[in-house]
KEKE-3310 file (N, C-alpha, C; in steps of 0.2 Angstrom, whole numbers, plus 5000, padded with zeros to 4 digits):
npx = (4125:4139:4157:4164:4175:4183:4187:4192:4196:4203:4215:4222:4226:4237:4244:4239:4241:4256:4255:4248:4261:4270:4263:4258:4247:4236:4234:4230:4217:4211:4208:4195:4177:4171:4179:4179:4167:4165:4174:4174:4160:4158:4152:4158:4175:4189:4202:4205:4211:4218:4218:4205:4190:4177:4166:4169:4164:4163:4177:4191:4200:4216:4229:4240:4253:4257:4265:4268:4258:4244:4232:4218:4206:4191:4179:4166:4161:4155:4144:4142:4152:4161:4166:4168:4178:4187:4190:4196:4210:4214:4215:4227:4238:4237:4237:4220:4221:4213:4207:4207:4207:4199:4191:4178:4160:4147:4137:4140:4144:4134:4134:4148:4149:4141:4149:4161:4156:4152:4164:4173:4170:4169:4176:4168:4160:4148:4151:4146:4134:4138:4131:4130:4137:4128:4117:4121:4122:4106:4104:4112:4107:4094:4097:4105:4096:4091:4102:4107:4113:4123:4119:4128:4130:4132:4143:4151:4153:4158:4172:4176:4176:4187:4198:4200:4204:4214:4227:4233:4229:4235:4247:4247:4242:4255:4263:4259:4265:4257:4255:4248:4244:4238:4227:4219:4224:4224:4211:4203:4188:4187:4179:4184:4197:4211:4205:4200:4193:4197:4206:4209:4216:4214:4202:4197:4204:4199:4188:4196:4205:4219:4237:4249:4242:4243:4245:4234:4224:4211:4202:4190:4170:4164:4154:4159:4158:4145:4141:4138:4128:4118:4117:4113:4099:4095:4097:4104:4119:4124:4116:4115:4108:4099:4092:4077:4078:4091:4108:4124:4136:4153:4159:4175:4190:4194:4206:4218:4218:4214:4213:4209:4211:4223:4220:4208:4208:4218:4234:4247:4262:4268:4278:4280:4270:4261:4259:4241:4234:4221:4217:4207:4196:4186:4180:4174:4163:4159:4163:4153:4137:4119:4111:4099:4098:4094:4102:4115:4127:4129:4135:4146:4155:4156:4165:4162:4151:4154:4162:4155:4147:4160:4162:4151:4152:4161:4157:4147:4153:4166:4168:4169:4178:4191:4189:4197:4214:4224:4233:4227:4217:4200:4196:4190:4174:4176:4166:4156:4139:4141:4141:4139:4126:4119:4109:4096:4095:4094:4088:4100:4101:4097:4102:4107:4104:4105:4119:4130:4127:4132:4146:4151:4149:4161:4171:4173:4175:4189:4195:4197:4204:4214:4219:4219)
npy = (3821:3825:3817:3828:3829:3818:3822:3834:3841:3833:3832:3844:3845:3847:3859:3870:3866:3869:3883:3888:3885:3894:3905:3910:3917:3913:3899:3900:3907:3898:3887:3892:3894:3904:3908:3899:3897:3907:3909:3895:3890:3882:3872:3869:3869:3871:3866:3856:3855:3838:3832:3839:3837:3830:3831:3816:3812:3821:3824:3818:3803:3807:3813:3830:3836:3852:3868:3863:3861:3846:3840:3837:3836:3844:3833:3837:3839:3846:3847:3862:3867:3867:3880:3891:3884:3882:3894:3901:3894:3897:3912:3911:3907:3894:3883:3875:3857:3843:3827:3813:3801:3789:3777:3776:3769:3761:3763:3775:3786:3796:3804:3807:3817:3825:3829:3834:3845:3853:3855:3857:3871:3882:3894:3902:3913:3926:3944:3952:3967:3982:3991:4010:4027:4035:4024:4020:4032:4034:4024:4025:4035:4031:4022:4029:4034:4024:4020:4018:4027:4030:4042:4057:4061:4052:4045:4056:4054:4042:4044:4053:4045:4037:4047:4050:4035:4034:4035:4025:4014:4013:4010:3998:3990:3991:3985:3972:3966:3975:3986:4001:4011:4005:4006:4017:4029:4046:4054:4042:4032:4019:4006:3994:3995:3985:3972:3962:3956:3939:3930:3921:3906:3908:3908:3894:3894:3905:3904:3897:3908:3909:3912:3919:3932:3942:3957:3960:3958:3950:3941:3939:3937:3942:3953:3961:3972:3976:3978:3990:3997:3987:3990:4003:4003:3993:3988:3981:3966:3963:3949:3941:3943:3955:3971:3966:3963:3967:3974:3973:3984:3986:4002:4005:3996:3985:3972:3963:3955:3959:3972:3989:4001:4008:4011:4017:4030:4043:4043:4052:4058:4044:4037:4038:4032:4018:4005:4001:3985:3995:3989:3995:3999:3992:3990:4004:4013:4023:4018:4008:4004:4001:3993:3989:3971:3969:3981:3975:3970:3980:3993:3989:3984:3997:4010:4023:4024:4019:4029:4039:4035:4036:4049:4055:4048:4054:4068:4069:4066:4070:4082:4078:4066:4057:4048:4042:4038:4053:4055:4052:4054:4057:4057:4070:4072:4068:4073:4085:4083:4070:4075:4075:4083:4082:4070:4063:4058:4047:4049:4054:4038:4031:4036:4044:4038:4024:4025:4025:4015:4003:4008:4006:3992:3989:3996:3986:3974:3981:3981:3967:3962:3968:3966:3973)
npz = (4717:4710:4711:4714:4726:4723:4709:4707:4716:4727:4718:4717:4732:4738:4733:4738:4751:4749:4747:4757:4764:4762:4766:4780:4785:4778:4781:4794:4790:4782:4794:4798:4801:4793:4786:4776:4772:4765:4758:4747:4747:4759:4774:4785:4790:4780:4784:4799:4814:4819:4830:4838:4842:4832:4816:4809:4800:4791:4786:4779:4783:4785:4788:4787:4789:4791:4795:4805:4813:4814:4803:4797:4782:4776:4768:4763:4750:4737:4718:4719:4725:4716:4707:4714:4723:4711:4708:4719:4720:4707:4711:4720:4715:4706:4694:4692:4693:4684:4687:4674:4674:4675:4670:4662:4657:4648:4654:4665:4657:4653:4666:4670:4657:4664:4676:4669:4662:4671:4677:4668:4662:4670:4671:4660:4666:4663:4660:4671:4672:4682:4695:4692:4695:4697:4701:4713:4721:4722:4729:4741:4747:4750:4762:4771:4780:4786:4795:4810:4823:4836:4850:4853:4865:4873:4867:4874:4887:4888:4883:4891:4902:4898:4899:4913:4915:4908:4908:4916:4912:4900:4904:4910:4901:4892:4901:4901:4888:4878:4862:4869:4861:4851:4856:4864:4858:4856:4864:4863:4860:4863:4869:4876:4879:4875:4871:4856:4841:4838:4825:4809:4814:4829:4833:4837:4849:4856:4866:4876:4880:4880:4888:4880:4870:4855:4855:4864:4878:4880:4867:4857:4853:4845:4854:4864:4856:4857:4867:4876:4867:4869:4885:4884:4879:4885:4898:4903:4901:4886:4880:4869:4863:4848:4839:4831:4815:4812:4811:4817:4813:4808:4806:4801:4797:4809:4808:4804:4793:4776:4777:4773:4776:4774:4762:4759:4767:4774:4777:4791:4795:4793:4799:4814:4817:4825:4812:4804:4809:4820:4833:4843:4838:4837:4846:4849:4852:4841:4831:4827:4819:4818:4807:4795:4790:4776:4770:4772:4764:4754:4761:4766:4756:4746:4742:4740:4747:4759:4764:4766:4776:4785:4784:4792:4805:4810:4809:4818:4832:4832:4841:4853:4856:4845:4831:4827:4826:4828:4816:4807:4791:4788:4769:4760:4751:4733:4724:4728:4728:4739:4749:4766:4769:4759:4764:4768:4786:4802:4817:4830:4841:4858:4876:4890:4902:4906:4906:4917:4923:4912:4912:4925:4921:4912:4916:4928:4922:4915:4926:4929:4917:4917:4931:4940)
capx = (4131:4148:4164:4168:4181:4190:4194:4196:4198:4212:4221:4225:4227:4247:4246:4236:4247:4261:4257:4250:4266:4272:4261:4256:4240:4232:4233:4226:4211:4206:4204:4188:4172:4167:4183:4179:4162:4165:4179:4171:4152:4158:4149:4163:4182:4191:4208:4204:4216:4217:4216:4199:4184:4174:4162:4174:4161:4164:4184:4197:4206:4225:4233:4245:4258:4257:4271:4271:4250:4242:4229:4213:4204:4185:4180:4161:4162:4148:4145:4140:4158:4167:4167:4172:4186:4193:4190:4200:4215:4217:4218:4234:4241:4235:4230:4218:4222:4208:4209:4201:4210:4193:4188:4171:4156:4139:4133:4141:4144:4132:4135:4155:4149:4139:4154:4166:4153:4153:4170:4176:4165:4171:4179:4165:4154:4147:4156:4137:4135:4141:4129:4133:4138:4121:4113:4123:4119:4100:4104:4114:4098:4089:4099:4103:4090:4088:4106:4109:4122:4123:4119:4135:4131:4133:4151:4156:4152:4162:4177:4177:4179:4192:4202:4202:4209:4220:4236:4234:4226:4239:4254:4245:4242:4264:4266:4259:4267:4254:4253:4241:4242:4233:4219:4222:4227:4222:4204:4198:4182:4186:4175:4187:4205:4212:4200:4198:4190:4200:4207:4211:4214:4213:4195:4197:4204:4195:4185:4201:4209:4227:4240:4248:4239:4246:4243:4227:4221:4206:4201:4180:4165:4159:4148:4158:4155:4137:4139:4136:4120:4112:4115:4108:4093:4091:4100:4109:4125:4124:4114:4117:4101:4099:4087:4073:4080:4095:4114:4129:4140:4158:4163:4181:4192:4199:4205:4221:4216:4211:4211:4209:4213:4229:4218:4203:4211:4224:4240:4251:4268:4268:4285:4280:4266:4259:4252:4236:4226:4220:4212:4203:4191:4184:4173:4172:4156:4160:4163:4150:4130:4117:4110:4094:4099:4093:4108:4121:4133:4132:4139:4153:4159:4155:4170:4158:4147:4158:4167:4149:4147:4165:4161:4144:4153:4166:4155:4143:4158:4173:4169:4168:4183:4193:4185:4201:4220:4224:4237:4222:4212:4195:4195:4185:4173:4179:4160:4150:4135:4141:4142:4133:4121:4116:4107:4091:4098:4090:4088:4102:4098:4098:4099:4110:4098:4111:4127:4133:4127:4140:4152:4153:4151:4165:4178:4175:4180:4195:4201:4199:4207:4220:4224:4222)
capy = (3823:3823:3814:3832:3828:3813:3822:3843:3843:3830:3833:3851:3849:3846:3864:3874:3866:3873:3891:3889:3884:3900:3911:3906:3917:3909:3892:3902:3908:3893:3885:3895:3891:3908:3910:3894:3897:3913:3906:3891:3889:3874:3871:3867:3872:3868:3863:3858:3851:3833:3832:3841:3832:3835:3824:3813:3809:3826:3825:3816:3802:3809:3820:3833:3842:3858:3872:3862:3858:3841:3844:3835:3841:3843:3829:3838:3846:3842:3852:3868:3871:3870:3886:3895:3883:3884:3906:3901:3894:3904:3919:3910:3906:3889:3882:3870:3850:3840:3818:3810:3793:3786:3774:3775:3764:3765:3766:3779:3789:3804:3807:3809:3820:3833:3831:3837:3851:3857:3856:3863:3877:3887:3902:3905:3917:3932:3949:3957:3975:3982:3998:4014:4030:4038:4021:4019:4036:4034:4018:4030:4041:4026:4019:4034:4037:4018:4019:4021:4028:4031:4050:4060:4061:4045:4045:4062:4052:4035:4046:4058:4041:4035:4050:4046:4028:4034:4034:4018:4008:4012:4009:3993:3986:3990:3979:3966:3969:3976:3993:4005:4014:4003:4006:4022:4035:4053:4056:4036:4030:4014:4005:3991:3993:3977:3966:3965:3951:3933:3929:3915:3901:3908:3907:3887:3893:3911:3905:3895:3913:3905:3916:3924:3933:3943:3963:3958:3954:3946:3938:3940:3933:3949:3952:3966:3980:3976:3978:3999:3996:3984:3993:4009:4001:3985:3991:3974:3966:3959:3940:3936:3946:3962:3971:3964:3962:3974:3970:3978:3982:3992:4005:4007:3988:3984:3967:3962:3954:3961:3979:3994:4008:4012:4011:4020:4035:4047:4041:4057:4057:4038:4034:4038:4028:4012:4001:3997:3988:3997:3985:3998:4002:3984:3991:4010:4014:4027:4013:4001:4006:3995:3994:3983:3965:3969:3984:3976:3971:3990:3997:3983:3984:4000:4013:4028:4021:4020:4032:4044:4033:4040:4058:4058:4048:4058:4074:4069:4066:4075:4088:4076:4062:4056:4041:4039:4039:4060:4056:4046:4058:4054:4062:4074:4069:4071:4076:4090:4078:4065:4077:4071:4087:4080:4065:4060:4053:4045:4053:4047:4034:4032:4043:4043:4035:4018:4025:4026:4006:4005:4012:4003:3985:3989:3996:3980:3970:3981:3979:3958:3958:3969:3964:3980)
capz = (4719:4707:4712:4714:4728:4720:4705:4708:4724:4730:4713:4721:4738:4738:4729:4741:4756:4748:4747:4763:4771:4762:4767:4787:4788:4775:4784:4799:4786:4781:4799:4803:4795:4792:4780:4771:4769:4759:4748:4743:4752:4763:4777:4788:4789:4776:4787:4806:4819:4819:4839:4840:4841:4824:4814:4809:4792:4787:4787:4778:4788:4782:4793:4785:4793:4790:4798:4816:4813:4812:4802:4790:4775:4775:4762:4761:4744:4732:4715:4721:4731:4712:4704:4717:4725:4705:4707:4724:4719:4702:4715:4723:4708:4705:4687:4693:4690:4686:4688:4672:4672:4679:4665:4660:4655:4645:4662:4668:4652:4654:4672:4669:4653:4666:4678:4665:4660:4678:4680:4661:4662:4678:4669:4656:4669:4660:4663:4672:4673:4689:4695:4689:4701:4701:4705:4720:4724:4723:4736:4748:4749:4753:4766:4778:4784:4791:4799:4818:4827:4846:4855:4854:4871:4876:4866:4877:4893:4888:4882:4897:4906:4897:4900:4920:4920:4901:4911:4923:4906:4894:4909:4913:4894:4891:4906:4896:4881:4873:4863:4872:4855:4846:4858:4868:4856:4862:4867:4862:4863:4862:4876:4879:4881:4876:4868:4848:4838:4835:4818:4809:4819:4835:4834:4838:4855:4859:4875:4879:4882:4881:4889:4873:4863:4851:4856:4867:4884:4879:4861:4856:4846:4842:4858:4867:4855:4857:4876:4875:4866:4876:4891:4884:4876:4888:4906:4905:4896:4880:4879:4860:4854:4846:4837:4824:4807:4813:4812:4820:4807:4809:4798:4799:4799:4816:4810:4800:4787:4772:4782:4769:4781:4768:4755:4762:4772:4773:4784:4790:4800:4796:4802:4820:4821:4824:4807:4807:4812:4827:4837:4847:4833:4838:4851:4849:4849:4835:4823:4826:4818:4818:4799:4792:4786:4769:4767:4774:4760:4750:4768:4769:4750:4739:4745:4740:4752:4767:4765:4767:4782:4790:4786:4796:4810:4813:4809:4826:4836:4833:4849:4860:4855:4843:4828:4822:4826:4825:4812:4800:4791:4781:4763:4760:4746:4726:4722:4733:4731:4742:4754:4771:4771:4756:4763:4776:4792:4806:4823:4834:4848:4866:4880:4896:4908:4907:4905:4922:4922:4906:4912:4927:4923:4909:4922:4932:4917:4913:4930:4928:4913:4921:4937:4947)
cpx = (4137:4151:4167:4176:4188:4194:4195:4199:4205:4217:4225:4227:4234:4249:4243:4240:4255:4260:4254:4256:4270:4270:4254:4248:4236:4229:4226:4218:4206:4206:4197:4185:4170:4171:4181:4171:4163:4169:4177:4163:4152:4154:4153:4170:4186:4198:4203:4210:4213:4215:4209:4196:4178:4170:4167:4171:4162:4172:4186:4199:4213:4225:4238:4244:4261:4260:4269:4261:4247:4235:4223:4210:4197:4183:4168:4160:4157:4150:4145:4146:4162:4168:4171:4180:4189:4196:4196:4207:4218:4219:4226:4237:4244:4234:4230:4221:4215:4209:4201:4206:4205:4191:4180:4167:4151:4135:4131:4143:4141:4134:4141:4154:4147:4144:4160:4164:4153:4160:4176:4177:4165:4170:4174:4159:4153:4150:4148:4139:4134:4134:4134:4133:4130:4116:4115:4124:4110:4100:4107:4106:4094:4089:4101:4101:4088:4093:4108:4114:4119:4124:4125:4136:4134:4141:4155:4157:4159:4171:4180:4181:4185:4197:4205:4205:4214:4227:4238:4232:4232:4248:4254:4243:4251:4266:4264:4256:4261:4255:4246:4241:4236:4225:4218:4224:4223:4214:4201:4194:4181:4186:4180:4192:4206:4210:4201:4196:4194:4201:4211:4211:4215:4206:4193:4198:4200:4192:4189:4204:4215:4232:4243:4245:4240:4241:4234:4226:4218:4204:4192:4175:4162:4153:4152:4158:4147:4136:4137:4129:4116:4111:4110:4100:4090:4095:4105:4114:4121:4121:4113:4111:4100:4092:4083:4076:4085:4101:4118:4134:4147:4160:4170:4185:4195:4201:4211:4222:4213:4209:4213:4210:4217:4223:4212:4204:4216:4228:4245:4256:4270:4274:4286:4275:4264:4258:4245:4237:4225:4216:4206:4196:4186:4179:4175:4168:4155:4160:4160:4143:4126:4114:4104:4099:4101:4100:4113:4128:4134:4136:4145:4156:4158:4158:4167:4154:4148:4159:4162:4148:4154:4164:4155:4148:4157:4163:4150:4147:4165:4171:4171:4175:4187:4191:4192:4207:4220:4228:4234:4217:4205:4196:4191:4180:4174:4171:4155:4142:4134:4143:4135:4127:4118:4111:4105:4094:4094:4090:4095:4100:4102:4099:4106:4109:4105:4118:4131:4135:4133:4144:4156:4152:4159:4173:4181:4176:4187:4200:4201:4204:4215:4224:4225:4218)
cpy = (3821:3823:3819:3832:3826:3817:3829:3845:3842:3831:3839:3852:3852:3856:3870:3871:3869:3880:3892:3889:3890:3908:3908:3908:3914:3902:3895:3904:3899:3888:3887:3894:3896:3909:3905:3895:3901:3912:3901:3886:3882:3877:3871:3869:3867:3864:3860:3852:3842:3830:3832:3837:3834:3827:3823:3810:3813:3828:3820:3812:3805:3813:3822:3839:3847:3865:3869:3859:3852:3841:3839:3841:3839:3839:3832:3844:3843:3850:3858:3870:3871:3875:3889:3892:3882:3891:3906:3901:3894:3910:3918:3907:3900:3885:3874:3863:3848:3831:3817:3804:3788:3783:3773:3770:3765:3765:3772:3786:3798:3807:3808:3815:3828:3834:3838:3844:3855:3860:3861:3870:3882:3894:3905:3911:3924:3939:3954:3964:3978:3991:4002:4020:4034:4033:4020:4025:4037:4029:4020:4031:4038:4023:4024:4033:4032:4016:4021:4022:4032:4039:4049:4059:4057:4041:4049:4056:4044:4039:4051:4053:4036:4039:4050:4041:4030:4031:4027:4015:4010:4010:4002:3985:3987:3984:3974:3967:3968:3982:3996:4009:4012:4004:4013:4029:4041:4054:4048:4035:4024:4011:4000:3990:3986:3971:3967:3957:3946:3934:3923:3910:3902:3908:3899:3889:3900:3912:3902:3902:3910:3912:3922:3924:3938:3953:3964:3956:3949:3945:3938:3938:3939:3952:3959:3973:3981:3978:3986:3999:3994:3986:4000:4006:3996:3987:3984:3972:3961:3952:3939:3939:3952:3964:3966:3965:3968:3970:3977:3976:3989:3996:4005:3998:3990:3978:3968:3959:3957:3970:3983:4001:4012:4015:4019:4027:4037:4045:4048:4053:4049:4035:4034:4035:4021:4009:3998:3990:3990:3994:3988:3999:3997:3988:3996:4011:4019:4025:4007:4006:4002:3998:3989:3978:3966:3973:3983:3974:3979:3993:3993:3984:3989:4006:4019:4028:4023:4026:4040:4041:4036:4046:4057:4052:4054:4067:4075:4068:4067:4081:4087:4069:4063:4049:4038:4041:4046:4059:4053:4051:4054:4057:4064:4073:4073:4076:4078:4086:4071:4068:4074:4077:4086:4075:4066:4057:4054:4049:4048:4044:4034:4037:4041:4040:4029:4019:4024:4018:4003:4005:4007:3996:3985:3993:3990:3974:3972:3981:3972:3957:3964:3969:3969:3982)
cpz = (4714:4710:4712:4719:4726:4714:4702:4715:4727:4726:4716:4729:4741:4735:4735:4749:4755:4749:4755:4769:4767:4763:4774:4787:4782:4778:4790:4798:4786:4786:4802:4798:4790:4785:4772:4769:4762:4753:4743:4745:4754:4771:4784:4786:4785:4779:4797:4809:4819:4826:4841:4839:4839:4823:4810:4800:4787:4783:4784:4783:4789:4787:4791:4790:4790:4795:4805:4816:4810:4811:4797:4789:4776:4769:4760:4755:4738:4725:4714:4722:4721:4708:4709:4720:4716:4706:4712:4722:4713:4707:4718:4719:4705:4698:4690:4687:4690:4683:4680:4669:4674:4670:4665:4656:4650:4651:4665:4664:4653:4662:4672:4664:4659:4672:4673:4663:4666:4679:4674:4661:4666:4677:4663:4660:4664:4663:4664:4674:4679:4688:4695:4696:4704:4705:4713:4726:4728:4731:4742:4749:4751:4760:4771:4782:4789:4795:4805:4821:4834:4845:4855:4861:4879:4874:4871:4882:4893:4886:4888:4904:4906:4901:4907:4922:4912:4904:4915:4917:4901:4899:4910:4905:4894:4896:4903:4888:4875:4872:4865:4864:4850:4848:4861:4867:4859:4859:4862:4862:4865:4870:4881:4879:4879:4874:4860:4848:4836:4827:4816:4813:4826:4836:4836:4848:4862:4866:4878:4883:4885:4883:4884:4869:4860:4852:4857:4874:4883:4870:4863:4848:4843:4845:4862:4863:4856:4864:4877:4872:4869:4882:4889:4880:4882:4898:4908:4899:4891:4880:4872:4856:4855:4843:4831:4818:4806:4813:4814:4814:4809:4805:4798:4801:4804:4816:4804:4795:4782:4775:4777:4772:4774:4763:4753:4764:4770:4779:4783:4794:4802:4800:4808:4824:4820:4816:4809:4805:4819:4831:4843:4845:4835:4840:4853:4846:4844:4828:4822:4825:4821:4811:4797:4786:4781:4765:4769:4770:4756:4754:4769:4761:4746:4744:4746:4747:4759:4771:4768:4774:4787:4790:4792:4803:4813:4811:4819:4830:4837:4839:4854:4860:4849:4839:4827:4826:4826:4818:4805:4799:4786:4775:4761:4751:4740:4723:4728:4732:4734:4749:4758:4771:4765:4756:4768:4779:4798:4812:4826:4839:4853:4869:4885:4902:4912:4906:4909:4922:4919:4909:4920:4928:4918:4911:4927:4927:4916:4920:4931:4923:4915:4926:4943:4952)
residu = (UNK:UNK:UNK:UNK:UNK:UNK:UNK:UNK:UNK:UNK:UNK:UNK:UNK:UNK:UNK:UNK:UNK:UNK:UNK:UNK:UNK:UNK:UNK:UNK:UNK:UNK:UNK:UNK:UNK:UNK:UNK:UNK:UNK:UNK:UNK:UNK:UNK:UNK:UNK:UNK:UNK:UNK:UNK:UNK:UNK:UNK:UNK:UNK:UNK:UNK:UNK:UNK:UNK:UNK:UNK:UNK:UNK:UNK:UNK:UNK:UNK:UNK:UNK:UNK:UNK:UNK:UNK:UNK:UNK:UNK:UNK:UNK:UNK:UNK:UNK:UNK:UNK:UNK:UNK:UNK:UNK:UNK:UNK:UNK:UNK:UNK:UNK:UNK:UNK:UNK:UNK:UNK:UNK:UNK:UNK:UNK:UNK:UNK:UNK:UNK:UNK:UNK:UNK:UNK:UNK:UNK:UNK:UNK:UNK:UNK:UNK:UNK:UNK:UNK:UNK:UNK:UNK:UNK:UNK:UNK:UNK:UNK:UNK:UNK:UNK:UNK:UNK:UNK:UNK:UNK:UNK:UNK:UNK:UNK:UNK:UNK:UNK:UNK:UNK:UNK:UNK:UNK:UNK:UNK:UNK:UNK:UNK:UNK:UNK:UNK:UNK:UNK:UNK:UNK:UNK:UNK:UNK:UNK:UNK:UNK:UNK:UNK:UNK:UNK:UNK:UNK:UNK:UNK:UNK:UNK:UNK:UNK:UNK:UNK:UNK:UNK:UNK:UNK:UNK:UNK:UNK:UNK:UNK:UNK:UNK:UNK:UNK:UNK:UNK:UNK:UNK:UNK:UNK:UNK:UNK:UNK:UNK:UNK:UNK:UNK:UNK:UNK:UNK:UNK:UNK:UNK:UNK:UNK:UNK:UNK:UNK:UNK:UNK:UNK:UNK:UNK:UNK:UNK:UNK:UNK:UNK:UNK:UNK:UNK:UNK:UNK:UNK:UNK:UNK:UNK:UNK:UNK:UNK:UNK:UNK:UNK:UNK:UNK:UNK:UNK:UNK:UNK:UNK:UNK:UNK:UNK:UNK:UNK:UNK:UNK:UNK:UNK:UNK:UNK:UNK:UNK:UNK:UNK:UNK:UNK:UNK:UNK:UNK:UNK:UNK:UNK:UNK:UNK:UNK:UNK:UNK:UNK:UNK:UNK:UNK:UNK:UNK:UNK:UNK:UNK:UNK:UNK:UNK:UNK:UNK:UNK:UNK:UNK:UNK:UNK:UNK:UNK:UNK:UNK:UNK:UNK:UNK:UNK:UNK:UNK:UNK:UNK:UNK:UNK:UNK:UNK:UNK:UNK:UNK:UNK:UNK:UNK:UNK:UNK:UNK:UNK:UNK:UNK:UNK:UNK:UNK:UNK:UNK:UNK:UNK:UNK:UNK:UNK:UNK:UNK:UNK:UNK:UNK:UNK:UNK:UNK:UNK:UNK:UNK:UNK:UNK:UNK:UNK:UNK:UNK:UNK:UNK:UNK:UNK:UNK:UNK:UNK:UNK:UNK:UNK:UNK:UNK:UNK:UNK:UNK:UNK:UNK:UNK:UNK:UNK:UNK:UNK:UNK:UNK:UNK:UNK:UNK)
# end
């Protein structure tokens, strides 16, 4: 292991607390692990509350105060994490510092030589050739066919029962100044009124459910869009496991970070509606698959891709709800063979058998988390 801490890491930290205290959600990113893994493949959260009780071997004694937060620095960073936290704090407009006041030996001579080589050499990666569009056509054509999406039938039944408590659930979310829009707009599917996914650093307090939280009743690990499936598949609510080598994966973003909606989609008559993100998308069953392991970054990152996955949603369930906002349209694809009648797709799953079940363990939630 190289002394990568002592002399890339703490030269920068003073830098990377600055733009965080200009820029809040940042901070709140780099509280959760999952943020910090992906920027710089740590193990553990790059910030964590000083209060909490952590492995105390893995952290920084220092405690900095950061916008009202007392806060240590994970000190597990070995060779492995420096390329990418260099890539990190280039992206925030950082030019890395690196410490070499460290006087050297004939001891210690080469092993200073292959730090320097590690730490010089960041920005030399090669420019690799990105697949081309027919290949990411072939790889549609492959993947189809192994993506699941729920019985329409099984969306009429969940929207039909929206439409009954719609007016008590969007009166009763205002009361606690939350928008019903974000979750509620006309003919929804979204199962749970109310709920969306943590972010940033609420994800420290999630199963605390602290009073305020920011256009939510309830904050989640990612287990109630799973609750519609398991009941139709298993007759029972969600316990933490799913299919064999299967993942749930959402097409449309229901989270405000890094939400591509604008980018993705057409917005009409914006000046009367919400911004996204719509936190209802969370958990309607029209924006959650399930997908094999093996394809699940193509379907998360290759626009083409998706955006083939929005058509065929919203082709099986436009009779029976609405996938989207009505003011948010998908675009119609630039090339007639990305058209969905162009590609093998799976039969849909599930049946009706448990819907009732459904429906009625997920009314006796939304009357807990509402009070009525």
């Amino acid at each position: 292991m190289v002394n990568v801490a002592k002399r890339l890491i703490q030269p920068n930290i003073q830098a990377i607390i600055n733009y965080c205290e200009q820029n809040p959600k940042e901070l709140d990113l780099l509280l959760t692990k999952d943020y910090s893994k992906e920027k710089f493949n740590l193990n553990y959260p790059f910030f964590v509350d000083s209060t909490e009780n952590v492995d105390n071997e893995r952290y920084w004694k220092k405690v900095y105060l950061i916008l009202g937060n007392s806060l240590r620095i994970t000190n597990d960073w070995y060779a492995r994490n420096v390329n990418q936290f260099i890539k990190y704090i280039e992206s925030i407009g950082i030019i890395p510092e690196v410490d070499n006041t460290e006087k050297t030996n004939s001891n210690n001579s080469a092993k200073k030589n292959t730090e320097n080589s590690e730490i010089s050499e960041f920005n030399n990666w090669p420019a690799w050739k990105l697949p081309a569009e027919e290949e990411i056509y072939q790889l549609a054509q492959i993947t189809t066919k192994y993506i699941r999406f729920l019985n329409p039938e099984i969306i009429k039944a969940i929207t039909e029962n929206n439409i009954e408590h719609c007016e008590e659930w969007r009166n009763l979310l205002s009361i606690n100044n939350i928008n019903p829009d974000l979750y509620l707009w006309h003919l929804s599917p979204c199962s749970f009124p109310g709920v969306r996914r943590y972010a940033g650093k609420e994800r420290r307090n999630f199963r605390k459910q602290k009073n305020k939280i920011s256009n939510a009743l309830k904050l989640d690990d990612n287990d109630f869009p799973k609750e519609i499936w398991s009941f139709i598949f298993t007759g029972k609510e969600f316990r933490k496991i799913g299919p064999n080598d299967y993942s749930l994966a959402h097409l449309f973003d229901h989270k405000e970070y890094k939400n591509r909606m604008k980018e993705e989609l057409e917005f009409h008559n914006e000046d009367n509606n919400p911004e996204p993100p719509y936190f209802g998308l969370y958990t309607c069953p029209t924006n959650t698959v399930f997908i094999p392991n093996s394809l699940i970054k193509p379907t998360d990152f290759n626009l083409t891709l998706r955006r083939l996955l929005f058509q065929k949603a919203e082709s099986l369930y436009k009779d029976y709800c609405n996938v989207l906002p009505p003011f948010i349209k998908i675009p119609k694809p630039e090339n007639e063979k990305w058209n969905i009648e162009k590609f093998q797709w799976g039969e849909c799953v599930g049946t009706l058998e448990n819907v009732n079940a459904f429906l009625d363990y997920r009314n006796d939630i939304m009357k807990e988390m509402l009070g009525y």
